[in-house]
N, C-alpha and C positions, 0 to 999 in steps of 0.2 A: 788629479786627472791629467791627462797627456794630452795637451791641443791642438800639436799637431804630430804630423809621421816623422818620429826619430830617425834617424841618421844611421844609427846602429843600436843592435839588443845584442846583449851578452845572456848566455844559456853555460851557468858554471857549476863543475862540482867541488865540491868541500873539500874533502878530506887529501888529500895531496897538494893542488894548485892552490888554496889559498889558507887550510889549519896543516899545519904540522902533524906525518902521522908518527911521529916521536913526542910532541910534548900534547899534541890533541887539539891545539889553540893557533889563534893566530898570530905565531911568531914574530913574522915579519911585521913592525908597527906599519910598515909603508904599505901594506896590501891595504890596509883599514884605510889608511888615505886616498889611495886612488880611486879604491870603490865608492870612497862618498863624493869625490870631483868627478866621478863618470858620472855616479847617479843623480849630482844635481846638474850636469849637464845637460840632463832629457834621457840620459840610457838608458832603460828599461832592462835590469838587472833581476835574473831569478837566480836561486840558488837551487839545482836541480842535481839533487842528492839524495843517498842511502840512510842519510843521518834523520834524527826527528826533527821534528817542531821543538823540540824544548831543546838539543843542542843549535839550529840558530838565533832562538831566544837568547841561550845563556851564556855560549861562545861566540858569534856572528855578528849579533847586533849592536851588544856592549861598546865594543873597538871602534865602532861606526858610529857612534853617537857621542863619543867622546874625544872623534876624528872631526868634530863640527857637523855631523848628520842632520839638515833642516825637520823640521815638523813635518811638513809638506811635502816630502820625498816617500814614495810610495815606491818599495822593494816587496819580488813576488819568491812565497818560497814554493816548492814543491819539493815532499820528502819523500822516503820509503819507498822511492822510485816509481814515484806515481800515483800513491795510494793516498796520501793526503797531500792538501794545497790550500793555499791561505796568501794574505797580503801583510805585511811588515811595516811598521811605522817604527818611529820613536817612541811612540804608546804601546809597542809588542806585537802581538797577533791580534787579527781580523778574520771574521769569514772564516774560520777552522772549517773544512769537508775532507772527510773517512771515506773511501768507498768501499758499503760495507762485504761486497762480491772479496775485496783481497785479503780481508781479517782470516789470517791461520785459526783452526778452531782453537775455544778454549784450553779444552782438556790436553791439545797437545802443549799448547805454551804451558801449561802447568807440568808439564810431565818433564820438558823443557829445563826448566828451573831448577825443579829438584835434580834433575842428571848433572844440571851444571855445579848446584852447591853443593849436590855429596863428591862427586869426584874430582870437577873441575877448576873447583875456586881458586888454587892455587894460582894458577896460571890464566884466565880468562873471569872476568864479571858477565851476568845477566845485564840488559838493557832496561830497564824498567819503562823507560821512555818511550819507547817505540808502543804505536797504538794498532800495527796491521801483521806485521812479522816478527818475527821470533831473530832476536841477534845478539849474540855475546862478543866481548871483546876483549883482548889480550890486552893484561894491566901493565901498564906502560913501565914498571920495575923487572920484568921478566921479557930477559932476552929473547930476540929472534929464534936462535936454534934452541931452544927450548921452548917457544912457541909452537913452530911450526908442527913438530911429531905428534903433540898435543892435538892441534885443531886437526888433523888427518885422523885421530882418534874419537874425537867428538863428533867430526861431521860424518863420520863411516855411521855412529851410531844414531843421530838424525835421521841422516839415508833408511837403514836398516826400519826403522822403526815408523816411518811414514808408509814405506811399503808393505808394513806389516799391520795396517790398519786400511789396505787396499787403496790406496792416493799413487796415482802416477809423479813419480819423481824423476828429476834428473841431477847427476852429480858429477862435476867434472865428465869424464867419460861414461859412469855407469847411468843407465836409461834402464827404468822400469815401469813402463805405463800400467793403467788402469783397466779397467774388464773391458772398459770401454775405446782402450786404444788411447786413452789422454794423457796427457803429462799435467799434473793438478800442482805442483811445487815446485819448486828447483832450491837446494842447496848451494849459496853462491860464494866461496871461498876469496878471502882480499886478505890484500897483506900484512892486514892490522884485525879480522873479526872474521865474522861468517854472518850468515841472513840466510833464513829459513822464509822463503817469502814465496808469495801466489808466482805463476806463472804467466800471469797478465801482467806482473810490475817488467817497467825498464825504462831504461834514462830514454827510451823514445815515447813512452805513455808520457812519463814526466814533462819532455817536450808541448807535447800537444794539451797538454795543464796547463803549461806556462802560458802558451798563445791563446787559449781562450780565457784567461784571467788579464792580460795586455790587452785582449781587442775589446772586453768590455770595457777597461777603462780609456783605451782611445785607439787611434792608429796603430797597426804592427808596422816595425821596419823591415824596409825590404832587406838591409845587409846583415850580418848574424856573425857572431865568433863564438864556439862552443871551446869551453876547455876540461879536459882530467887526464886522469891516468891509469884509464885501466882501459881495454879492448873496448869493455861492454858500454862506454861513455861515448864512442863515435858513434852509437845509436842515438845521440841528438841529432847531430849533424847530417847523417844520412836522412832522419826523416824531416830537418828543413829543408833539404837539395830535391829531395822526392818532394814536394811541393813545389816546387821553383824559386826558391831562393836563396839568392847568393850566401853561403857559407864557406869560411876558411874553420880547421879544427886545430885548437893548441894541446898537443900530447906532451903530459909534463914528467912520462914517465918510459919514453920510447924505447928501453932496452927490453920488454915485451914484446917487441914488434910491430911495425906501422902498418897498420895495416892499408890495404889495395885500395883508394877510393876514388868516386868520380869528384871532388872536391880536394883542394887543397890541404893537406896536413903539417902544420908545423913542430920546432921543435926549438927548442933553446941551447943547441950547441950541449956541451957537456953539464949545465943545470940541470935538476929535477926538482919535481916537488915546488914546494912555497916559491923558491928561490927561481926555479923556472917561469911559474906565477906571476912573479911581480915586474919579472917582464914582459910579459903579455899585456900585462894591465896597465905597465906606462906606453906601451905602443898605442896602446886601444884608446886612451886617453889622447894622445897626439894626433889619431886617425880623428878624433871627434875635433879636434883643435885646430885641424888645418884649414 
């Protein structure tokens, strides 16, 4: 339990700022470190990510428990961008909640599967792990430019086939709502997989998981640092400022584009990725320190 109002909360995503999206894990030994001296500092630390529940069980927590992680430090995850949320110990997961409005139907994840192991296997795995959306991801022995033609060919045929079962989709540029004028999916391309997921998920639903999993266990902080590296990760940060509170955003990946914001966006000079990370997290660690 948190007993009084923290200082600062960190709102992070995975897969660039703190796992490596070349070896999938957490590289850097020094990220595992600083996250367990933030988190036994009082930081209220989510992981608000595209990944499951079982990659911060299996990747995430491991490093941080063997980083000196106490019993009694309570980390919040929120995954699948929003679709499921839970609390983290040294004892694993707590409180598992699915909402079940963002579960893809069955029959497509089944349809799903088989497209990806008759044609795809080479080049891309199925996730088995994911419990609301559909995502495969490129097998970390197969190059980039042999990735890439690949997933523009799978996710053309996603696209294709959600619309042809009358689901409003969107995909990169291509938009084809429902009879009803809705967009029911969206196809979300990154630079390491794809996620076939509801169109209610995003790193700003995930947000607002995080804060009502922190306020029941005690005070929210008023100060905030959000970090990732992708566009759609500055939707935490917008919707803690659209609340009124102070956040700065850590982009670990800004040759994308920074984008226009009424807060603050930083960047780490010519780092990216993990290695941009770990210095966001020994600043944040000094910010609590001083």
């Amino acid at each position: 339990m948190i007993s009084s109002r923290p200082a600062l909360g960190l709102l992070l995503d995975v897969d660039g700022p703190l796992a490596s999206p070349v070896t999938r894990t957490i590289h850097i030994p020094e990220i595992a470190d600083l996250l367990v001296k933030l988190a036994e500092s009082g930081v209220p630390i989510v992981f608000n990510t595209g990944r499951s529940d079982a990659f911060l069980r299996d990747v995430v927590l491991p490093p941080m428990i063997a980083a000196g992680l106490s019993q009694d430090v309570t980390l919040y995850g929120v995954c699948e961008k929003g679709a499921v949320w839970f609390r983290m110990t040294t004892e694993g997961i707590t409180g598992l909640t699915v909402d079940p409005d963002c579960v893809v139907p069955q029959d497509f994840l089944e349809w799903s599967e088989e497209l990806i192991n008759e044609r795809f296997s080479e080049t891309v795995f199925f996730d088995h792990t994911k419990r609301a959306m559909v995502s495969v991801e490129q097998h970390t022995h197969v190059a980039i430019e042999d990735f890439v033609p690949v997933q523009q060919e799978f996710d053309r045929a996603f696209f294709e086939e959600l619309v042809s079962r009358g689901h409003g989709v969107v995909w990169n540029d291509l938009v084809c709502s429902d009879a009803d004028g809705a967009i029911d999916y969206r196809v979300d391309t990154t630079i390491i997989s794809s996620d076939i997921e509801s169109s209610k998920l995003g790193k700003d639903l995930g947000a607002q998981r995080a804060l009502e999993l922190i306020e029941a266990d005690g005070e929210l902080p008023l100060m905030w640092r959000t970090m990732g590296d992708s566009r759609t990760d500055y939707a935490m940060a917008d919707w803690l400022h659209d609340r009124g509170f102070d956040v700065e955003h850590a982009d670990v990946r800004p040759a994308d584009g920074i984008l226009k914001t009424a807060y603050p966006v930083r960047t780490a000079g010519d780092l990216i990725h993990d290695e941009a990370g770990v210095v966001f997290l020994r600043e944040w660690l000094d910010l609590v320190n001083a």
